[in-house]
N, C-alpha and C positions, 0 to 999 in steps of 0.2 A: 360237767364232771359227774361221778358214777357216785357222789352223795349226795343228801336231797336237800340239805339245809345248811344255812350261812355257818362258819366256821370264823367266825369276826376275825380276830387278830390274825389267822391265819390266812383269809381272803386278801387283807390287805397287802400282806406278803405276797401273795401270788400276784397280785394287782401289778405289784413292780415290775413283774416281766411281761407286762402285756405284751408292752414293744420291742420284745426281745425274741431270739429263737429257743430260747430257754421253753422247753417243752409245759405244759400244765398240770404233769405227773412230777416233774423234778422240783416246780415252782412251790408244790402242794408239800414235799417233806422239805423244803428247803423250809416252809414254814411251821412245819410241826418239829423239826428239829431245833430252829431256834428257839421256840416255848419251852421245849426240852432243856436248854441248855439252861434258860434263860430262868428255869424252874430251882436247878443248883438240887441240892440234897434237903430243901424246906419242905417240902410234900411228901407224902406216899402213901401208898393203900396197905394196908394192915393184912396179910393172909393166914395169920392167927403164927407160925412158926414164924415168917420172917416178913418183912419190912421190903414192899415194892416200891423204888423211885421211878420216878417217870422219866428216866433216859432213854436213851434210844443206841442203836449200831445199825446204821442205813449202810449199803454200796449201792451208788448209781453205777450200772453198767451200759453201756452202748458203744457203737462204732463209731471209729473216728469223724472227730466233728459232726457227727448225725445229729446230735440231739445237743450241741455246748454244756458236755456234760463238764469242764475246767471252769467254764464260765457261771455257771450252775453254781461252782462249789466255794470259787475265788467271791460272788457277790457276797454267797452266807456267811462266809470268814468275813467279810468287808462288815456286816451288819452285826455279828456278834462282837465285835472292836470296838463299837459303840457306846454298847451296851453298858450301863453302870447301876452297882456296882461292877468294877472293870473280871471281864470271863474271861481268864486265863487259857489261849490258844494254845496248842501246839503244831506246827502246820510245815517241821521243816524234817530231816533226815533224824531216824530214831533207832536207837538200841535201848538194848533194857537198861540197860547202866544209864545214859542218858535220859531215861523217863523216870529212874528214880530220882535222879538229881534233879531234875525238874518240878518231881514232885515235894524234896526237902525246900525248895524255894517258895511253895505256898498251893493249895489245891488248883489242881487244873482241871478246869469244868472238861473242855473237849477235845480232841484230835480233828484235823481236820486237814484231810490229802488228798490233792486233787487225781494224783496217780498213783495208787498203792504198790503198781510192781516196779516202780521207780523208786519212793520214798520209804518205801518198809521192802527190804529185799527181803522175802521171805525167803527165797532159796541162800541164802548164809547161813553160815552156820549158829547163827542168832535167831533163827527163825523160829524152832519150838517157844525158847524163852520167849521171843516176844507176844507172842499169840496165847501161848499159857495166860502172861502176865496181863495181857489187855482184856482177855477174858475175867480172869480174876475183880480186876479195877472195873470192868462194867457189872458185874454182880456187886459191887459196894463191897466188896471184903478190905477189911485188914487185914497186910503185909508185912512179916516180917522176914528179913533173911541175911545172909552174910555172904557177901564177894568182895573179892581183891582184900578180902580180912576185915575190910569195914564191914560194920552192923547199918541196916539200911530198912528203912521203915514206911510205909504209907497208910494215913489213918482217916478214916472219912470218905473212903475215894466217891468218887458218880461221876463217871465220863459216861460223857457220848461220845461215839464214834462215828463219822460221815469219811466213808472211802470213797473216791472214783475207781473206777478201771473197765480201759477198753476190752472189748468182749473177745478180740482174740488172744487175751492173755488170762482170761477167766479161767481155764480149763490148767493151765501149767502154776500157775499159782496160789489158787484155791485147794491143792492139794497140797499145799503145803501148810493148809489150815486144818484144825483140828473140827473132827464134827461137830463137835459142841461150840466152839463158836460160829461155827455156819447156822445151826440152829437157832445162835441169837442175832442174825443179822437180817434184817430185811431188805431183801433184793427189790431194786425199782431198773429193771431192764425198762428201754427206748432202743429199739431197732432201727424205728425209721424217722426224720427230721418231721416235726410237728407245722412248722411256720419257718417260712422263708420270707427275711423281711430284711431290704437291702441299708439299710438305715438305720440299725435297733439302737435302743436307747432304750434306758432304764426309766422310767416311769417315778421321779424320786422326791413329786409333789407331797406325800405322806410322809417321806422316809422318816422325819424326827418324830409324827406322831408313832410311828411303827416303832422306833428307838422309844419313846418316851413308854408305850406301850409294852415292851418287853423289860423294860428296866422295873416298873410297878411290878412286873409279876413275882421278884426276886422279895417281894414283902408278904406275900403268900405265906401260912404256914399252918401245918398241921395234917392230920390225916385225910385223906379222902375216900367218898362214902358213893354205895351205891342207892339209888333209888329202889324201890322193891320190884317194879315195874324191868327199871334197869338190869339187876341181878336176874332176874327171870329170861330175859333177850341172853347173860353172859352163860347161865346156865344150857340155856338152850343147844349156844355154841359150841361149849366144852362137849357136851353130849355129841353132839351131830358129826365133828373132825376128830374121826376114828379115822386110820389108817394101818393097812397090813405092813409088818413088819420089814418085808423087801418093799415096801414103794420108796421114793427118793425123797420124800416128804417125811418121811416114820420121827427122825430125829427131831424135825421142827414141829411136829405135831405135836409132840410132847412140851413144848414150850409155846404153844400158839396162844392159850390163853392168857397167858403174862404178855405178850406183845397185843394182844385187843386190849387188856385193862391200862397198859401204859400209854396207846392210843383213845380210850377213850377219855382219859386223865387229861391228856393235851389238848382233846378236843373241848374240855370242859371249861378248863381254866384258859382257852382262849377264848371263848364265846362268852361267858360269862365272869370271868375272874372271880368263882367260886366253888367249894370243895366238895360239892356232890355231884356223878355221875348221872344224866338222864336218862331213859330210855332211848329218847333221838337221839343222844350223844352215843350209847353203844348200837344203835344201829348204823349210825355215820362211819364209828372204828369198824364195824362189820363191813362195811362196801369198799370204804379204803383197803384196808386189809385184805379183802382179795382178792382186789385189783390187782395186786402184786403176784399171790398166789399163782395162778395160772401161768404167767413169766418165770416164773420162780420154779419151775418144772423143767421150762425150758433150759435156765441155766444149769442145774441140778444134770441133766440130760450131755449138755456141754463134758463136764468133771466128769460124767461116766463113760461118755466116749474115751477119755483120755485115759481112763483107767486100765480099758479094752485096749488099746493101744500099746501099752506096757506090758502087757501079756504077752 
């Protein structure tokens, strides 16, 4: 992998799919996502106006059956179920009305859909609402509003968000996301099948310490801190991902450094299960992160063709 050092909690998670065709890029956020989730709203980094949680908004994209991108998503749901205190899933067909009732029934840490242009029709005419709102709920805002005459409220929120969708549907319904939440989403494209193994099986010798391990981190609590060393690596970063205005990048440029501090949060308190940020730890969020980068051009590239297209 393109990091240079163990990632503990989150190696063991990838460990599960050795003998899987589950790619080692999809294995890799399937494990930083469940620390993510498994994190809840107990942690965050301090940015002096507001208050960073370590959530996440992943979309695995690729082609059909290439990379078991379903399979990928269906084990993460399987492991977050486990997980106690019990993480309130949401993984079936959603409207906004339906995600606030969901939400009066008790906080729901994450979403989690294997097919986004299936299970969130974004071309309905529910589609602004929903994307406003899930945007909103993954910045931790409180919610207040009135429909169908009821007052309807959401307090506390922190989801993550883990979408699937195959890459020829990328281009028709990502336009029907607003920039700003593309900006907060981290794209992990797989073009092509990693391992072809005619027998896979999951690997599920650890899974209860993996479960027992992701339950501890829900006792986590308090801020989290940069090393000096560390913050020097993040400053560096912030400096160096400048982007012109017209590049396809521009919008996420401007949020790339809140997705390296949320990644290197996850990677801290899974390697260690404690509240300071190392230097290795933000150079490891540094390589992770732009791994994705360069794919993430390519999708970006997809949505502008289609745009052309409508011309």
């Amino acid at each position: 992998m393109y990091y240079e050092h163990s990632l503990g909690l989150v190696d063991k998670i990838i460990d599960l799919y050795d003998q899987t065709e589950v790619s080692k890029e999809f294995a890799l956020w399937n494990g930083l996502f469940a620390v993510s989730v498994s994190l809840r709203r107990n942690c965050f980094f301090d940015l002096n106006d507001k208050l960073l949680y370590p959530n996440l908004c992943i979309n695995f994209v690729s082609a059909t059956g290439a990379c078991r991108n379903s399979t990928s998503i269906s084990s993460l749901e399987t492991i977050l179920r486990f997980v106690k205190p019990s993480i309130k899933v949401i993984s079936n067909y959603l409207t906004t009305n339906c995600l606030f009732d969901a939400f009066n029934e008790g906080p729901i840490s994450c979403l989690v859909f294997k097919e986004v242009a299936v299970e969130i029709n974004l071309k309905s005419c529910y589609d602004g609402a929903i994307i406003s709102l899930l945007t909103r709920l993954y910045d931790c805002e409180d919610i207040e509003c009135i429909a169908f005459n009821r007052n309807k409220s959401i307090k506390n929120s922190c989801l993550s968000i883990c979408l699937g969708i195959n890459i020829k549907w990328i281009k028709e319904y990502l336009l029907s996301c607003s920039e700003g939440f593309i900006a907060r989403t981290v794209f992990i494209y797989q073009d092509k099948q990693s391992k072809v193994i005619p027998w896979p099986t999951m690997n599920e010798s650890k899974f209860d310490e993996i479960i027992g391990d992701l339950s501890k981190l829900s006792n986590l609590h308090g801020p989290i801190s940069l090393s000096d060393s560390a913050k020097d690596t993040y400053t560096n970063e912030f400096d160096k991902f400048l982007v012109d205005e017209d590049s396809l990048l521009y919008s996420y440029s401007k949020r790339r450094h809140l997705h390296l501090l949320k990644i290197a949060m996850l990677i801290s308190t899974s390697k260690r299960g404690d509240l300071e940020i190392t230097e290795e730890d933000m150079q490891d969020a540094v390589r992770i992160l732009e791994s994705t980068e360069v794919k993430r051009d390519f999708v970006m590239k997809k949505i502008l063709e289609r745009k052309e297209e409508e011309k």
